[in-house]
C-alpha positions in Angstrom: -41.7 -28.7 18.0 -40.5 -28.8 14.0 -36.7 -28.9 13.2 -35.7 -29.0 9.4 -32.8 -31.3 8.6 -30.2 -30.1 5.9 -27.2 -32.1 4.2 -23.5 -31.1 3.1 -24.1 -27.5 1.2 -20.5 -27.8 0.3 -21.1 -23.4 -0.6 -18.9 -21.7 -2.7 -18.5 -18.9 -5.6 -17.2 -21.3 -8.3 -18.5 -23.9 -11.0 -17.6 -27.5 -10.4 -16.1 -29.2 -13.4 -18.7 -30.2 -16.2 -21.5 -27.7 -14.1 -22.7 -25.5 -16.9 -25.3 -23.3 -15.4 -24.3 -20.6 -12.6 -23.9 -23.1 -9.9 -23.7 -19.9 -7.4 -27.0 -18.4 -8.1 -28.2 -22.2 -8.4 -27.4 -23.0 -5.1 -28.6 -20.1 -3.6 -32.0 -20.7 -4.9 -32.0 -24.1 -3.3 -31.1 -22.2 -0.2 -33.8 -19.6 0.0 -36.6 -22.7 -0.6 -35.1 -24.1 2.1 -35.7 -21.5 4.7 -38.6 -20.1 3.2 -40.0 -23.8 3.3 -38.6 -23.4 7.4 -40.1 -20.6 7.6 -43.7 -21.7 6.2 -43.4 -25.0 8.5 -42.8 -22.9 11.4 -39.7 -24.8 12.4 -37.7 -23.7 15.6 -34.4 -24.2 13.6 -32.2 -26.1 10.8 -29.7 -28.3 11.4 -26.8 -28.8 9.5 -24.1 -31.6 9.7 -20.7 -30.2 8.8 -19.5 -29.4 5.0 -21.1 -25.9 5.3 -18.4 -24.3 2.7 -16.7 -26.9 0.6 -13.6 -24.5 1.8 -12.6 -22.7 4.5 -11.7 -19.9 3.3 -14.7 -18.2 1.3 -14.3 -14.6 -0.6 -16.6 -11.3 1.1 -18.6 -11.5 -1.4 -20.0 -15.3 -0.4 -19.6 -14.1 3.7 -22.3 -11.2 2.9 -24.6 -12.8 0.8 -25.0 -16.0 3.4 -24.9 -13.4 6.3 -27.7 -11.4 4.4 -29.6 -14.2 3.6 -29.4 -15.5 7.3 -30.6 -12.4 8.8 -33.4 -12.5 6.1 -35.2 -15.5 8.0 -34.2 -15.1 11.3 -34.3 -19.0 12.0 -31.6 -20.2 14.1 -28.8 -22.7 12.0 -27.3 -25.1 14.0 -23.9 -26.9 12.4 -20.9 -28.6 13.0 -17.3 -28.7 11.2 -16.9 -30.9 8.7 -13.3 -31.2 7.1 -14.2 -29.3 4.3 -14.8 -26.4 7.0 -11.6 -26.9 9.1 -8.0 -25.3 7.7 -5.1 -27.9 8.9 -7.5 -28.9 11.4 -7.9 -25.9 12.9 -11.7 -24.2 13.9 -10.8 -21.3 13.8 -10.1 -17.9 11.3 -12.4 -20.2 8.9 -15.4 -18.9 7.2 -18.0 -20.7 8.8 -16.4 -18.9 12.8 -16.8 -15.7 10.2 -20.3 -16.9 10.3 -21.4 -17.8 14.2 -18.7 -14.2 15.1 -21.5 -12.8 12.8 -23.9 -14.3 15.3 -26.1 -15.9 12.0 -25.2 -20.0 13.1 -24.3 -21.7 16.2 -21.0 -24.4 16.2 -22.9 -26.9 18.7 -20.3 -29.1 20.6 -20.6 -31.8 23.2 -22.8 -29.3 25.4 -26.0 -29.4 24.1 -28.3 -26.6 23.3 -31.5 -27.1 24.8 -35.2 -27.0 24.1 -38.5 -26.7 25.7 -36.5 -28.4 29.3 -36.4 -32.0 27.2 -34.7 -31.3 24.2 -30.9 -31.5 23.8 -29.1 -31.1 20.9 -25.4 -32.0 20.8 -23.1 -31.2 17.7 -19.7 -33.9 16.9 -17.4 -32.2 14.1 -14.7 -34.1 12.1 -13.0 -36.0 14.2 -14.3 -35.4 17.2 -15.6 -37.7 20.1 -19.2 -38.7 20.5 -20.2 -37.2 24.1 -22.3 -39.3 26.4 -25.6 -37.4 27.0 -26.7 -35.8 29.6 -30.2 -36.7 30.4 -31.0 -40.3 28.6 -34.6 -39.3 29.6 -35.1 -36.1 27.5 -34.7 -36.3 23.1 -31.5 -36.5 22.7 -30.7 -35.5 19.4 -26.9 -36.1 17.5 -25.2 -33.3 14.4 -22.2 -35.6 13.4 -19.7 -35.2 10.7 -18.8 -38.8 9.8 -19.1 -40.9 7.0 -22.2 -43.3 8.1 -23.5 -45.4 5.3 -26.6 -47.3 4.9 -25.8 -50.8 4.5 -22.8 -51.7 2.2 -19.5 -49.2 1.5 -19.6 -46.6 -1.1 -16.6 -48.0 -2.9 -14.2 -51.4 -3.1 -11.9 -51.0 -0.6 -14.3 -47.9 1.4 -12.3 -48.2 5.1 -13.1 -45.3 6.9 -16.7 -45.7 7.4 -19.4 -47.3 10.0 -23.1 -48.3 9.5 -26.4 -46.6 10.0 -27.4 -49.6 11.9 -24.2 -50.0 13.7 -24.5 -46.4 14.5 -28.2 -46.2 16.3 -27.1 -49.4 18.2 -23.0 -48.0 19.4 -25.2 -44.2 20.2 -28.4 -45.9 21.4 -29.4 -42.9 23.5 -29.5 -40.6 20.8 -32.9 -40.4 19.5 -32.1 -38.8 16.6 -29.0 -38.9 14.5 -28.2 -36.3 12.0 -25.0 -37.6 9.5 -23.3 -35.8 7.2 -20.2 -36.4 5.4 -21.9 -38.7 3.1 -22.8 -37.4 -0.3 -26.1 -40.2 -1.0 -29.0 -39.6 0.5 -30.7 -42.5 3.3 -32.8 -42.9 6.2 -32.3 -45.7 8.8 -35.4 -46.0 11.3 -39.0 -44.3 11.0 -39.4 -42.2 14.7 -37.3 -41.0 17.3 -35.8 -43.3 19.6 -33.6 -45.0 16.5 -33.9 -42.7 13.8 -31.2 -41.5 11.2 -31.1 -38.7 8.4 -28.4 -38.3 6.1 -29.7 -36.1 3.0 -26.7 -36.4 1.4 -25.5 -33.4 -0.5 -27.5 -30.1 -1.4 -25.4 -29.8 -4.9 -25.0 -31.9 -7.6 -21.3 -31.9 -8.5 -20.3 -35.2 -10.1 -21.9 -36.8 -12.8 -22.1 -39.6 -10.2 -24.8 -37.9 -9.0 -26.9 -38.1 -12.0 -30.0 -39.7 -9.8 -29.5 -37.5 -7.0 -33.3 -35.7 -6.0 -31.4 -33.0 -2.8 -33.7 -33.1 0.1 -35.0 -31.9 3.2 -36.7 -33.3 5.8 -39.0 -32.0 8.5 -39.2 -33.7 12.0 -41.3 -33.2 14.6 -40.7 -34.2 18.4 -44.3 -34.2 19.2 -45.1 -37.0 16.2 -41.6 -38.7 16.6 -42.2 -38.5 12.5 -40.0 -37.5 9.3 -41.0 -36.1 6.5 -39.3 -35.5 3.5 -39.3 -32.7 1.0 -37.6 -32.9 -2.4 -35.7 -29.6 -3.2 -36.9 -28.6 -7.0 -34.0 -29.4 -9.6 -33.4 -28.8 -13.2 -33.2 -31.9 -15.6 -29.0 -33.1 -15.0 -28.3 -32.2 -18.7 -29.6 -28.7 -18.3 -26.8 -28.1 -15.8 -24.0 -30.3 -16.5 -21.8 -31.3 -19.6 -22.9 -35.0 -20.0 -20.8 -35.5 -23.3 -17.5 -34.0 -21.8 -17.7 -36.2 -19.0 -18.7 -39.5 -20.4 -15.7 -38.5 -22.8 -13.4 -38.0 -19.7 -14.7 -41.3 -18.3 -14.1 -43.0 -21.0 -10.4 -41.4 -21.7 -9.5 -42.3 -18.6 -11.0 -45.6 -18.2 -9.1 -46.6 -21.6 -5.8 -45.1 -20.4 -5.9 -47.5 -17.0 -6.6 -50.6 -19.0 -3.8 -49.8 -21.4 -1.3 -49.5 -18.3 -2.5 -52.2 -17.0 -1.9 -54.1 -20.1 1.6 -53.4 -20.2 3.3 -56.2 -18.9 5.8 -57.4 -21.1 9.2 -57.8 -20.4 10.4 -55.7 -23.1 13.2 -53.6 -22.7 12.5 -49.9 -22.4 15.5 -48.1 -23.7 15.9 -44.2 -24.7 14.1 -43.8 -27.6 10.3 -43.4 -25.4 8.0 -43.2 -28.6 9.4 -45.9 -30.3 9.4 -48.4 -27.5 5.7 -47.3 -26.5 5.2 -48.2 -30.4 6.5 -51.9 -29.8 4.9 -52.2 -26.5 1.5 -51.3 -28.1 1.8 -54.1 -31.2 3.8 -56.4 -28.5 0.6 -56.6 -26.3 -2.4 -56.6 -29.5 -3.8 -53.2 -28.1 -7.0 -51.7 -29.5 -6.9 -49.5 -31.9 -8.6 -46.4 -30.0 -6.3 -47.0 -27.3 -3.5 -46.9 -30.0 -4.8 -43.2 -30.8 -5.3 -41.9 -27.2 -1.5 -42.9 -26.6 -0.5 -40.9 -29.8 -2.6 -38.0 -29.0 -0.9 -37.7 -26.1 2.7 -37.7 -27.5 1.5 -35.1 -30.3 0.5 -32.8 -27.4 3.9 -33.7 -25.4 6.2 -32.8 -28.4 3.7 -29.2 -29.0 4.2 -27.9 -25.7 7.7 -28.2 -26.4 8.9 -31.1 -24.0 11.2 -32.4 -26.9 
């Protein structure tokens, strides 16, 4: 038996900053290769590890075209919430219950679906408890919305986060664990028994994600193997702004080093622009910096905050 493992879709209507193609019709694309590609694989179903909207509350017009395209395959979609799916926390009047009311996906919880008498499949949203399984002698097999990473955090200071190995060894009788939550893509293991999958996300949508290939993978209970498929992508400058948002970057990085570099005792009284204009010669800073600042104060005095 063949399952097809999906990341964070993160679905909606609108462009993400810097996107510059129609990031709708682009993602719907990806979509459609990825059931036609479940489709040609025979698989028995998708799973899906929470983020299915990137909000909960979607316009008709997105709930009829991922309703239509569901019914278009006929391959069961099995998910979980992610937060990006929840509204205050709550599960329900959300798109995605628009979705499984629509009878097109199935929320799994801690009661597993099962397969073929020796396949269980349980589903952890946000927040949620990890249930202890049922039959530790069937595949046991884990949807989980939490931020697993591979080895190392994501950021400085990352907190909230645990381990792809520390994972497989705390939920050792999951054969199979499915992550989401995690934008980067990573395996940990090679079969069943102490394997974990967590594409990552479908969509590029930060210019962090310059080297992100979205993928799928295909695994099959019988072989106890993974297999990955890329998802096709245009070049990133065909569908992002590169020169906007290295400019942005750059903005912004300048402006945090020229706040941080204001640490002189000087007294700020009530004349604002001139005392920023003593700071900025008090403390030797760079000449582009210099400009940003004043840029800023033009645009301050033009909308009229005089």
């Amino acid at each position: 038996m063949k399952f097809l493992i999906i990341g964070d879709l993160h679905i909606r209507a609108t462009n993400p900053r810097y996107r510059i193609d129609n990031y709708y019709e682009t993602m719907l694309g990806k979509l459609n290769f990825i059931f036609s590609l479940a489709e040609k694989e025979n698989c028995e179903a998708i799973l899906q590890p929470g983020d299915f909207f990137d909000s909960p509350d979607q316009s008709n017009k997105v709930e009829i075209a991922l309703i239509n395209l569901l019914n278009k395959y006929s391959i069961p979609v099995y998910t979980v919430f992610g937060q990006h799916d929840t509204k205050f926390r709550q599960l329900f009047n959300t798109t995605l219950s628009v979705l499984e009311a629509a009878g097109v996906v199935t929320i799994l919880n801690s009661d597993p679906i099962r397969y073929d008498s020796n396949i269980n499949i349980y589903g952890v949203s946000w927040g949620e408890e990890i249930p202890e399984v049922i039959d530790k002698n069937a595949i046991n097999i884990l949807l989980i919305h939490k931020m697993i990473v591979k080895d190392t955090p994501l950021w400085p200071g990352q907190m909230d986060y645990i381990t792809a190995k520390s994972a497989l060894l705390k939920y050792d009788d999951y054969d199979l664990i499915v992550s989401g939550d995690n934008h980067q893509h990573f395996t940990y293991g090679k079969k069943f028994g102490s394997l974990l999958i967590n594409c990552g996300s479908l969509m590029r949508t930060t210019i962090a994600q310059r080297d992100h290939v979205p993928t799928v993978y295909i695994v099959g209970t019988d072989t106890g193997e993974a297999v990955q498929h890329p998802i096709p992508i245009q070049p990133i400058e065909e569908v992002m702004n590169l020169e906007l948002a290295d400019e942005v970057k750059e903005r912004n990085e300048a402006l945090e080093v020229f706040m941080k570099g204001l640490t002189s005792d000087y007294g700020i009284e009530l004349n604002f622009e001139e005392d920023l204009k003593n700071l900025m010669i008090e403390n030797e800073t760079p000449s582009h910096i210099k400009k940003l600042a004043n840029n800023i104060l033009e645009k301050y005095y033009e909308g009229g905050n005089q």
